[in-house]
Backbone bond lengths (Angstrom), bond angles and torsions (degrees), N, CA, C in turn:
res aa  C-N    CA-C-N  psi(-1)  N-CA   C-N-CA  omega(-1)  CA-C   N-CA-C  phi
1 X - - - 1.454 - - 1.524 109.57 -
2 X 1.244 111.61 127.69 1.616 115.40 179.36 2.008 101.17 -59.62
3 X 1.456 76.19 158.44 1.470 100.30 178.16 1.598 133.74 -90.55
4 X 1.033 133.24 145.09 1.652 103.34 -170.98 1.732 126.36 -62.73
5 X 1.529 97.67 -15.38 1.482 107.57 163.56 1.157 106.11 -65.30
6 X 1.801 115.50 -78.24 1.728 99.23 -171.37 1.647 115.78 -54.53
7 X 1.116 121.81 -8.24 1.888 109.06 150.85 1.521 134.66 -62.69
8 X 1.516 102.35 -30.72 1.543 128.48 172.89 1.719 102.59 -78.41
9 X 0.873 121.42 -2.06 2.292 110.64 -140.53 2.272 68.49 -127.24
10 X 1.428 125.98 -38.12 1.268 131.87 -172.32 1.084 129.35 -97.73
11 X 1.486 113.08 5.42 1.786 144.59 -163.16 1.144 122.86 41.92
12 X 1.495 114.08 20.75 1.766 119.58 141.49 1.076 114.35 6.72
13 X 1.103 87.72 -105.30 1.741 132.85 -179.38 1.312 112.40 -92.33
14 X 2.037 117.88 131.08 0.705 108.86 -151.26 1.923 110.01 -82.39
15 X 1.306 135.11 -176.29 1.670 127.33 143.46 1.589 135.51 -135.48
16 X 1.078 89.02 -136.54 1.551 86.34 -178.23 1.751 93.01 -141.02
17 X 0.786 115.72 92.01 1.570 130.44 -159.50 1.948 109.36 -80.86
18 X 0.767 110.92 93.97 1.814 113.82 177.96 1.171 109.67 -83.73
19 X 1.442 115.11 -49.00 1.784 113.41 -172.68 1.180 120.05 -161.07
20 X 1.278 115.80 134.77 1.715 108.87 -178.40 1.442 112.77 -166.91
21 X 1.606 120.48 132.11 1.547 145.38 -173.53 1.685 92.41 -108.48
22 X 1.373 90.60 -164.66 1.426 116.68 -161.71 1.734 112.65 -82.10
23 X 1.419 88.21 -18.73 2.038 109.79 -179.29 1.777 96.91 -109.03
24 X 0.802 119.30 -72.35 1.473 122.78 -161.49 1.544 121.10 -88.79
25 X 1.056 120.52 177.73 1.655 141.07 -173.23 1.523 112.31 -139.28
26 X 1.212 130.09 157.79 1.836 113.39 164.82 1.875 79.62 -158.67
27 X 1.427 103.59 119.99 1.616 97.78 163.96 1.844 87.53 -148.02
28 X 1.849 88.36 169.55 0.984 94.03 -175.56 1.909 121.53 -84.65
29 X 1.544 102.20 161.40 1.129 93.89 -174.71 1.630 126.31 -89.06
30 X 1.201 120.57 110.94 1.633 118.63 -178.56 1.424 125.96 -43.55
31 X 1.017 106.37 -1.44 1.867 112.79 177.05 1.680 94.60 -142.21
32 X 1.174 110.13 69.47 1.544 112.27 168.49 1.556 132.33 -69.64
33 X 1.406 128.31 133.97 1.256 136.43 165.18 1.683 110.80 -44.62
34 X 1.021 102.83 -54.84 1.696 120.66 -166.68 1.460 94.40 -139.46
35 X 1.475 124.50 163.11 1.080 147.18 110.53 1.929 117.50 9.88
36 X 1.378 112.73 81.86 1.126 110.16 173.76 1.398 122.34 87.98
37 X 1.565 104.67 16.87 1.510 113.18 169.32 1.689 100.56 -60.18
38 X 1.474 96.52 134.06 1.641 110.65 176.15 0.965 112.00 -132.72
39 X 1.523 125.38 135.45 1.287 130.37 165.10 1.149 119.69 -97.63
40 X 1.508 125.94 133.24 1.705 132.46 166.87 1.606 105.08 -95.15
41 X 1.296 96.60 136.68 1.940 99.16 -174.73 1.648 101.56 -139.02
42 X 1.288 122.75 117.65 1.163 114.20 -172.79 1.823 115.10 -65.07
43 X 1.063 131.34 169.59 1.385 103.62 177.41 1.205 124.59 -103.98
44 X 0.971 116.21 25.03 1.911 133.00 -178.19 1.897 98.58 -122.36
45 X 1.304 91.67 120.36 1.259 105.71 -167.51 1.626 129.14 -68.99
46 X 1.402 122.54 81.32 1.333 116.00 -171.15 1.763 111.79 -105.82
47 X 1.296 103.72 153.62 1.461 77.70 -171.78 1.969 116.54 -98.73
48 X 1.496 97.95 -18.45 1.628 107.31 160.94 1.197 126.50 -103.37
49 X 1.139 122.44 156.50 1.293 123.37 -147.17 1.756 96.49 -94.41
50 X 1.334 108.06 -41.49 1.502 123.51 163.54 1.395 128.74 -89.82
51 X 1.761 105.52 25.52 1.290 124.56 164.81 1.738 105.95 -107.66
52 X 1.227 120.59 -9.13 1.413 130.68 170.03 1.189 109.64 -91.62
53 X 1.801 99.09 138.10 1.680 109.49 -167.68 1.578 117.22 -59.23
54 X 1.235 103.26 160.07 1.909 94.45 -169.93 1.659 109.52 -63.66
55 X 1.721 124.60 -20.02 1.449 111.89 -179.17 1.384 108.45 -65.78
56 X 1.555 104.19 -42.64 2.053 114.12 -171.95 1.556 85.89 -59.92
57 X 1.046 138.06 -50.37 1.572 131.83 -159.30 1.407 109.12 -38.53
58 X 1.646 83.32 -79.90 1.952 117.64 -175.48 2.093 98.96 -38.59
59 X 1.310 113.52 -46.77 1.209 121.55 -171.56 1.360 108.73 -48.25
60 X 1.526 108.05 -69.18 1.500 138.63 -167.30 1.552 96.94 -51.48
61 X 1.720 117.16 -44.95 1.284 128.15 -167.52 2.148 93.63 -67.86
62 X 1.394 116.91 -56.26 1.480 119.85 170.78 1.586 111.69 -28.25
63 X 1.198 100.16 -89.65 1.639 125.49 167.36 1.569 119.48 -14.86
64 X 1.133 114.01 -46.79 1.702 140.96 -164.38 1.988 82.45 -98.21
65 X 1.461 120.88 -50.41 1.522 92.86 -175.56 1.731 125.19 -74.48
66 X 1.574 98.24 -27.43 1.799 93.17 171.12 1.645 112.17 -79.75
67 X 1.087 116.55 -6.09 1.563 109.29 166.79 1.633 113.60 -67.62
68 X 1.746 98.80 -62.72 1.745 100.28 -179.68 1.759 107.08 -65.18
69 X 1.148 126.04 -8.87 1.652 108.37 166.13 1.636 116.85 -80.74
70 X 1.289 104.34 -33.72 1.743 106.41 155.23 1.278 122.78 -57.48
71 X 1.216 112.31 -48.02 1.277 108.82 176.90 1.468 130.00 -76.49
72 X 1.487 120.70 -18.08 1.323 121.99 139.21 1.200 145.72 -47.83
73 X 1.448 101.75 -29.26 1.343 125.33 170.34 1.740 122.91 -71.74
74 X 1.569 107.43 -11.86 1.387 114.60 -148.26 1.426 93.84 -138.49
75 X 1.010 104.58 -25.43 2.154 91.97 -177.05 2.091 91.79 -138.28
76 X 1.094 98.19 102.28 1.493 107.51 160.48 1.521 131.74 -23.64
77 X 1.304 115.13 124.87 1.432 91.02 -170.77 1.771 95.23 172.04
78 X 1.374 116.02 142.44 1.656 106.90 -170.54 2.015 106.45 -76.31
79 X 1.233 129.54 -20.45 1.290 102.69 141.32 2.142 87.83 -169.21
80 X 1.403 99.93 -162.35 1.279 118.39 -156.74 1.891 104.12 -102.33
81 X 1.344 106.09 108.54 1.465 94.16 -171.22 1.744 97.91 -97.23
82 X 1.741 98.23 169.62 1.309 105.02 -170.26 1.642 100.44 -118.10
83 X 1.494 122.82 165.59 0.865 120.46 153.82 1.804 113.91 -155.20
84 X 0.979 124.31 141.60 1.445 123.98 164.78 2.012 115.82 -116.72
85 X 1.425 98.64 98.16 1.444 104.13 -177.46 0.872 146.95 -92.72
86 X 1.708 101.32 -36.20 1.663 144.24 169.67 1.564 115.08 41.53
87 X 1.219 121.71 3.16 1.315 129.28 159.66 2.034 129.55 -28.90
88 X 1.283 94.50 -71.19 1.543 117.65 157.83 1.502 119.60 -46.65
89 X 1.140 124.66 -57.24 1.017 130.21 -161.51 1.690 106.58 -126.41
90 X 1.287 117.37 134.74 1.848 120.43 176.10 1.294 115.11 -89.91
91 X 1.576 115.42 41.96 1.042 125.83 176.60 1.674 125.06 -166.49
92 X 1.708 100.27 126.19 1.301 120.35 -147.41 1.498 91.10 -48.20
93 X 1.793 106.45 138.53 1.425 120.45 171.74 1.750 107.51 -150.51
94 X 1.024 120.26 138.38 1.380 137.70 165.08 1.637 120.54 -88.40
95 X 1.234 132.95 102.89 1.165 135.32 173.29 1.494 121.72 -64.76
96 X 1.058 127.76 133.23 1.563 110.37 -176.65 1.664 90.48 -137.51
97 X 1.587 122.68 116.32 1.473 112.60 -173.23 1.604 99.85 -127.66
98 X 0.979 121.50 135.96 1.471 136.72 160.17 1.884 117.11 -40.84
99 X 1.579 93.81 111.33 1.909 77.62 -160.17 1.878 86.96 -133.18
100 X 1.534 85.95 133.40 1.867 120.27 159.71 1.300 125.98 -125.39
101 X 1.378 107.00 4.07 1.309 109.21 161.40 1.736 113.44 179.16
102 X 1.176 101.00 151.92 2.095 91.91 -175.03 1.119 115.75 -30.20
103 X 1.134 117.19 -64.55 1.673 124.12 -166.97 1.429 109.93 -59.35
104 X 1.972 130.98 18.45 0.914 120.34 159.81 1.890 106.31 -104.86
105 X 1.242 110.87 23.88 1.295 120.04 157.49 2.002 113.39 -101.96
106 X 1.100 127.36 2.95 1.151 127.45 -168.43 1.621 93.44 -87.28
107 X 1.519 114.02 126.26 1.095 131.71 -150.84 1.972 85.05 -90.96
108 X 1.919 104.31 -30.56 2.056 85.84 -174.96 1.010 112.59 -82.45
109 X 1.699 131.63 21.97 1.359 126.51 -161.05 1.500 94.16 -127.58
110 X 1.296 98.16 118.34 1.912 113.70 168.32 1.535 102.49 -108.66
111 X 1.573 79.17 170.35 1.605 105.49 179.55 1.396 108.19 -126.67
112 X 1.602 121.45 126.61 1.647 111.55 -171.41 1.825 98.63 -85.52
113 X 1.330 134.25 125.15 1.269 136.87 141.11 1.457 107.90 -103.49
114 X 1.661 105.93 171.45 1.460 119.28 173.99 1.456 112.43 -115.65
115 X 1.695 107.87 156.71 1.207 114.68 178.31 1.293 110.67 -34.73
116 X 1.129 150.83 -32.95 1.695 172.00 162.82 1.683 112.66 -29.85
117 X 1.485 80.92 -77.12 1.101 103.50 -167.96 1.960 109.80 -76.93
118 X 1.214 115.21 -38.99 1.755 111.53 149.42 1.385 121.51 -45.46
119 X 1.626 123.29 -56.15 1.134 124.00 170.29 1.247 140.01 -52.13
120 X 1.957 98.60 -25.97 1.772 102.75 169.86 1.650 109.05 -88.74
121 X 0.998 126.01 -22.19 1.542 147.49 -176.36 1.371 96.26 -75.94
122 X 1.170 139.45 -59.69 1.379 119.85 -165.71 2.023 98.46 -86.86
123 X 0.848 97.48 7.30 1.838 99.17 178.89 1.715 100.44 -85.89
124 X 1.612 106.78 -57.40 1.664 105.90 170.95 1.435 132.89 -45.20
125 X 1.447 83.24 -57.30 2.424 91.85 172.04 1.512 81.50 -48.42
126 X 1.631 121.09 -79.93 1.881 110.52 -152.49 2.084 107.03 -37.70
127 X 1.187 107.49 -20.37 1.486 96.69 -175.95 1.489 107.11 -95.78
128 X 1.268 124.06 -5.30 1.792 123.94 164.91 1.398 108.23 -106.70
129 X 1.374 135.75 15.51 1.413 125.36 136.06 1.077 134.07 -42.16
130 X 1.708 125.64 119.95 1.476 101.89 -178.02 1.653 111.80 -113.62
């Protein structure tokens, strides 16, 4: 059974789209930690992250670093934390969250934005891609 990513990665469901090649995806996340939490999801469905071959890895790991340098560039913040959790979802994802202090890694703590305000936010990161 597809995943809600590969529904997002097939335009299912709609997102907030930051970046995406021929392997990967990076949109933002609708129940954010911080300000501009993004997820990169490769688009071939694995469900561990260290169950994907070491090239998809190293890639996903590429992919996931020019996103968080955009996104440093675009939402303030003393730097870009990572996480790989895969708990939620059975399908490999990279967290990339905007961090000023630990507790912007606390997975029960959201941030409310609006369709609006996701939609202008993931428009900026797409303009600090390099």
């Amino acid at each position: 059974m597809a995943t809600i990513f590969t529904k997002i990665i097939k335009g299912e469901i709609p997102s907030h789209k930051v970046a995406e090649d021929d392997s990967f995806i990076a949109f933002l996340d609708v129940n954010p930690n911080a300000k501009g939490h993004t997820l990169c999801v490769p688009k071939e469905e694995v469900d561990k992250i260290f169950d994907m071959g070491e090239h998809k890895y190293l890639e996903l790991m590429q992919f996931s670093r020019r996103v968080a340098k955009a996104l440093a560039k675009t939402v303030p913040c003393n730097r870009v934390g990572m996480a790989a959790v895969g708990l939620e979802v059975p399908h490999v994802h990279v967290h990339l969250i905007p961090l000023n202090g630990m507790g912007d890694m606390d997975f029960s703590k959201k941030v409310e934005m609006s369709q609006d305000e996701l939609s202008q936010l993931a428009a900026a990161i797409r303009k600090n891609l390099d």
